[in-house]
N, C-alpha and C positions, 0 to 999 in steps of 0.2 A: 822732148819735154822741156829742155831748158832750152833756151837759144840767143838769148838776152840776158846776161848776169852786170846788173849794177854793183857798183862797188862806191858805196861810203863812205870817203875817208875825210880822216883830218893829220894821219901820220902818227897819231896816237898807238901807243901798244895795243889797246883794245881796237883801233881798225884792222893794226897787223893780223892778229889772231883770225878776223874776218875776213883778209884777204886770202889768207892760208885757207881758209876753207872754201871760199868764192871760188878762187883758182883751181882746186880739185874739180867741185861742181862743172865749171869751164871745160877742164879736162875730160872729165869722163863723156861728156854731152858735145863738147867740140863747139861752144857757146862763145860768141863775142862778149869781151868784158867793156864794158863802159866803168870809167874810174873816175870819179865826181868828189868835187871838193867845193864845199860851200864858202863861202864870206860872208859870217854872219853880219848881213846889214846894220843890224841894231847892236851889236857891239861898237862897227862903226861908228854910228850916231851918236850914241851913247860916249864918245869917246872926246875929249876938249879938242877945241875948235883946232889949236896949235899943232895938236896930235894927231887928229885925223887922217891926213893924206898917208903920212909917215906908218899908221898903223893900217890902214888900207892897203897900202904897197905891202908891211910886212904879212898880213896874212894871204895875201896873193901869193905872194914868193912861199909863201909856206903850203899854202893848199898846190900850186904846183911843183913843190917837192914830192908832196904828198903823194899828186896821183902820177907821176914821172915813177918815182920809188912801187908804184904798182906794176907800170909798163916797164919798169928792171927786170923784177921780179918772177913776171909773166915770160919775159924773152929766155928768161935762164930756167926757169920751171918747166912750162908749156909752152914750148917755141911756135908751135904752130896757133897758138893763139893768137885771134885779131882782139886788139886794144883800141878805145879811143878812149882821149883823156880832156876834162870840162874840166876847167874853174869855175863857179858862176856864182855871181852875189844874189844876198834876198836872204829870206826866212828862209833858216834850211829845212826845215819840215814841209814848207811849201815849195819850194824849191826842188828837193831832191823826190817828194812823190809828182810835182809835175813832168819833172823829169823823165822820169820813168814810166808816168805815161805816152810823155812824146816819142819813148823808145820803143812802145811795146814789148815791154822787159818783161821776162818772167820770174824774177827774183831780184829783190835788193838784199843784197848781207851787208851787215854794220855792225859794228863795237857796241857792246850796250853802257861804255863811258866814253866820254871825249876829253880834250885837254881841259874840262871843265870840271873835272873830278869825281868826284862822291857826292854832289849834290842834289842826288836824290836818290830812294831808297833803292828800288830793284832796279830801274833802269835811269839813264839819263832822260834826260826833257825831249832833247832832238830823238832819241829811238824811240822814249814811249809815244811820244808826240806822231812819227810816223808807223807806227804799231798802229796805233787808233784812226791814221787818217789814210791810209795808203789801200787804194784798190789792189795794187802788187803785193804780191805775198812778200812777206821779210822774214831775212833769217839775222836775228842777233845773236850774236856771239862773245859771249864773256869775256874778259881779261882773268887769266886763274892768277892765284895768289903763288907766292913761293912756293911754301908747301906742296900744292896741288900739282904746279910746275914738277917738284921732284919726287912726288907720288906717281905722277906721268910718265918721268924718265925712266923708275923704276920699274916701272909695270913693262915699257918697252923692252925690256933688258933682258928680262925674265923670259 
């Protein structure tokens, strides 16, 4: 059923919680993970002239922390999992559903916030943005709050 699990990230808490899910899926199905990190071009751009490279380079080095910290992750969780890990600049909503096209993925999981915050209501821009435009199914996955984190722990306990 699954055989292709993209993975979303930006290194974000809320990618984590996605990858922790992603990787089960992985597991049970014995699915290759693809671990994709965007550069948002237009932050780039958007960014002073003087600035640019500088902030280019650093979100490069941060999106492959990113998906490096997946293929960690995966080695020590699901050893037997195949990994392959993309940087790639662009629109990430365009970006990460073309993506996943050219993989014939059967599933993208993502965080439904990025280092972008709470800027918008239920989901962020890049999740709802490829919620609405993705032929691949997608699975978002929240960031829980304290509370819910220790209403989690508790229930485990029990």
């Amino acid at each position: 059923m699954f055989e292709t699990v993209v993975i979303a990230t930006d290194g974000s808490e809320s990618a984590e919680r996605a990858v922790r899910m992603a990787l089960d899926i992985a597991d049970r199905f014995e699915a290759t993970v693809h671990a994709l990190s965007v550069v948002d071009a237009g932050d780039v751009a958007a960014s002073p002239d003087e600035l640019r490279d500088d902030l280019e380079n650093a979100l490069t080095t941060a999106g492959g922390e990113a998906v490096e910290a997946v293929e960690t992750r995966a080695s020590e969780e699901v050893p037997d999992c195949n990994v392959v890990t993309a940087v790639e600049e662009g629109d990430p909503v365009e970006t990460i559903t073309d993506y996943a096209d050219d993989n014939d993925a059967d599933v993208i999981a993502m965080g439904t916030r990025g280092r972008h915050g709470d800027h918008a209501f239920l989901l962020g821009s890049v999740a709802e943005g490829i919620v609405r435009h993705s032929k691949t199914p997608v699975l978002t996955v929240r960031q829980l709050s304290d509370d819910e984190i220790e209403e989690d722990l508790g229930a485990a306990m029990d």
